[in-house]
C-alpha angles and dihedrals in degrees: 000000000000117000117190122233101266089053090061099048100251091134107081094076082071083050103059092037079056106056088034085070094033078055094048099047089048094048083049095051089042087061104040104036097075089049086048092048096046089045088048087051090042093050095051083052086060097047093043080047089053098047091049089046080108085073112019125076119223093252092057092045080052095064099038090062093046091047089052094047094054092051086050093046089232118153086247106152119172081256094070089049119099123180122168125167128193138132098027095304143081138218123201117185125180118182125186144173117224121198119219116194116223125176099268095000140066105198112200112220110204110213138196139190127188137184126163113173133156125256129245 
């Protein structure tokens, strides 16, 4: 009699490969998504910054996005905060490097925010 390979039991081995990678890209997600969420929030805080550049000096939209960035716990300094005005618009860049631990390996995600808008 011939029994398949499934029938013998011979499958399992596609199975555990299988949740071994379901538990690694949890384990990724886990690890990103809160970066992704407090960069999300701090990019809607450039953008809000941008669009109140009518009424807020540089100095004070400064100090907005670095306030943002602590309570986020984000690697934000003065340095990564560009504001330039001119022509009726500003433009206001911040651009970060986050640091995500893995076992064995640090990976380094390079963010940018961007938000240009004319002013009233």
């Amino acid at each position: 009699m011939r029994f398949s390979r499934r029938e013998r039991g011979e499958g399992q081995m596609g199975c555990l490969v299988g949740l071994i990678v379901l538990a690694i890209g949890v384990f990724i997600a886990f690890k990103m998504i809160p970066v992704k969420v407090k960069a999300a929030e701090l990019r809607q805080e450039v953008v809000d910054e941008a669009k109140s550049a009518g009424t807020h000096n540089d100095d004070k939209i400064r100090g907005n996005i670095l306030r943002k960035a602590r309570e986020d716990n984000l690697p934000v300094t003065e340095d990564n905060i560009k504001i330039s005005r001119g022509n009726n618009e500003i433009t206001v860049d911040v651009e970060y490097t986050v640091p995500i631990e893995f076992p064995g390996y640090t990976y380094q995600w390079h963010i940018h925010h961007s938000a240009t808008n004319p002013i009233f």
